[in-house]
C-alpha positions as CSV (number, residue, x, y, z in Angstrom):
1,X,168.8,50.2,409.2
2,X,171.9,51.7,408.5
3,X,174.6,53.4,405.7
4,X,177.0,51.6,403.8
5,X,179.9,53.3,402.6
6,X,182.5,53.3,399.8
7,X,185.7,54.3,399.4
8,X,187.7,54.4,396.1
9,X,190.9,55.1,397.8
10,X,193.5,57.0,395.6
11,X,197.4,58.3,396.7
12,X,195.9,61.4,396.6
13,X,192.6,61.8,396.8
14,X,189.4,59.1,397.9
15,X,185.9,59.5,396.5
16,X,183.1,58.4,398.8
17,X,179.6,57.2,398.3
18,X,177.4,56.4,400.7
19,X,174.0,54.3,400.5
20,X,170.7,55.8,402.2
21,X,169.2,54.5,405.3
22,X,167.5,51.2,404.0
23,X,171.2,50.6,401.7
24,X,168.7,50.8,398.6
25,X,170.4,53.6,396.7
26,X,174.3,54.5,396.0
27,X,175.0,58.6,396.1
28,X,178.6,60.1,395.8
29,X,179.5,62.3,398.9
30,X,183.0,63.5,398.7
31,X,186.1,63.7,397.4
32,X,188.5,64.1,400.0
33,X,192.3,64.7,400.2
34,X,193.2,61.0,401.1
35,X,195.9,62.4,403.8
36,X,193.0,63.7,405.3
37,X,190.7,61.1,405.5
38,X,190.6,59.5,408.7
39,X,189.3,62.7,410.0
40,X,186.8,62.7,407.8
41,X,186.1,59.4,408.4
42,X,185.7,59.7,412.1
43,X,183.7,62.9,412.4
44,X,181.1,61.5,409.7
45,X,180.7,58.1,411.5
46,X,180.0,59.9,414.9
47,X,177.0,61.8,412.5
48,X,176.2,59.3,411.1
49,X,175.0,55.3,411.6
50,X,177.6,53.1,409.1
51,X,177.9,49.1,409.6
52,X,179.9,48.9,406.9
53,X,182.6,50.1,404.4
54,X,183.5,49.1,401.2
55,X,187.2,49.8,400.3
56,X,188.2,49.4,396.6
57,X,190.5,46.4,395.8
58,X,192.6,47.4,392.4
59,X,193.1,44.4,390.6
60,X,194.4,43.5,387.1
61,X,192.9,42.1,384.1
62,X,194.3,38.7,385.1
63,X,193.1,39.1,388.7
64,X,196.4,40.1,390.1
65,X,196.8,42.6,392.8
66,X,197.5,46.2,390.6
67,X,200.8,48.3,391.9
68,X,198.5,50.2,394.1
69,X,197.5,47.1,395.7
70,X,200.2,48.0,398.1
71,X,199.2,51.4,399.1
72,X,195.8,50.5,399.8
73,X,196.8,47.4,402.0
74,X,198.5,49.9,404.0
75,X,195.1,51.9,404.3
76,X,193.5,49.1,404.9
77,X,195.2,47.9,407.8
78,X,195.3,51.7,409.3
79,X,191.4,51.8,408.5
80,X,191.0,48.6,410.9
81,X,193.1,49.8,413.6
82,X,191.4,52.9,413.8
83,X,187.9,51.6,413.3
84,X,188.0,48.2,414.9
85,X,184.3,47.9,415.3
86,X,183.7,48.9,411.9
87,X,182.8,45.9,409.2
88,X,185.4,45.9,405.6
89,X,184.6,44.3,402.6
90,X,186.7,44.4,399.8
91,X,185.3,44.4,396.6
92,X,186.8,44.5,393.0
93,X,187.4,47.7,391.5
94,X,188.1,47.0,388.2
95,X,186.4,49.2,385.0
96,X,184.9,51.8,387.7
97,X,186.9,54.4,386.4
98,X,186.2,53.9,382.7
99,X,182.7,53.4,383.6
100,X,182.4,56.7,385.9
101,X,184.2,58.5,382.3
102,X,181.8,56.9,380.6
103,X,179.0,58.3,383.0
104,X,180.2,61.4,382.8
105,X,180.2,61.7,378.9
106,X,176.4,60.1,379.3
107,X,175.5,62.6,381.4
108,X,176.0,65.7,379.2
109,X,179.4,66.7,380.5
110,X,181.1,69.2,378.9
111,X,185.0,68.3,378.5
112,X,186.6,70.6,380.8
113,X,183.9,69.3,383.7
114,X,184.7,65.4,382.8
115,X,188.7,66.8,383.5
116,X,187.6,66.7,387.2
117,X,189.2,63.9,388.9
118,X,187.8,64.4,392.0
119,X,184.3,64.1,390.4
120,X,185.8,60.8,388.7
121,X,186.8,59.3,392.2
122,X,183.7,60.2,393.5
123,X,181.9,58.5,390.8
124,X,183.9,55.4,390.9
125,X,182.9,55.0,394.4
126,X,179.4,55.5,394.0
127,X,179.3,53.0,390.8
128,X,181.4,50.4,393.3
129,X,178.8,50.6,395.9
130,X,175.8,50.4,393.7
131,X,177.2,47.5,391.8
132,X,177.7,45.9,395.7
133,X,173.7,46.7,396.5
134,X,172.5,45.2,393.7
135,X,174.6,41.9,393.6
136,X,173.7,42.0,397.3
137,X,170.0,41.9,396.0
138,X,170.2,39.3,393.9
């Protein structure tokens, strides 16, 4: 089989998870300067086999596109041009960063480590993908 990737795409930074080989288990990768990204992006998918990325969709509590919404689009749309082979889904990103806070606090960290956005991100994306293998499961 293959990976299955997720990005939690940020203005300025993007945390990435990835899944392992048979897409059983999520793990956080990176956190990468988002201007940097594409890159990253490419060199990794030359290493490694991806089918498939998932790319953070920001919405708000009444299911409204956030104001990031627009920023992402744009990444989006880049992202496809780029990678044209390369399968998106976009999945709801709602809660992820309370819930990677919340993981952090669970996990024994102290406050100045839970200060870490890049960490945060990374979470996020990793709690986005695993919430996508499991409902994928079901």
């Amino acid at each position: 089989m293959a990976r299955i990737l997720a990005l939690d795409y940020g203005q300025k930074r993007t945390g990435i998870a990835v899944t392992d080989d048979f897409q059983i288990i999520a793990s956080g990768l990176a956190t990468i300067a988002s201007e940097k990204l594409m890159p990253y992006l490419e060199a990794y998918f030359k290493r490694e086999n991806v089918v498939k990325v998932l790319i953070g969709e920001p919405k708000q509590m009444n299911g409204e596109p956030s104001e990031s919404a627009v920023i992402i689009e744009k990444f989006v749309a880049d992202f496809k041009l780029k990678f044209t082979e390369m399968q998106v889904i976009r999945v709801d990103e709602r809660f992820t960063s309370k819930m990677a806070f919340q993981t952090m606090i669970d996990s024994g960290l102290k406050k100045k480590q839970r200060q870490n956005k890049a960490l945060l991100d990374e979470i996020s994306a990793t709690i986005m993908l695993q919430d996508y293998l499991t409902r994928k499961m079901i």
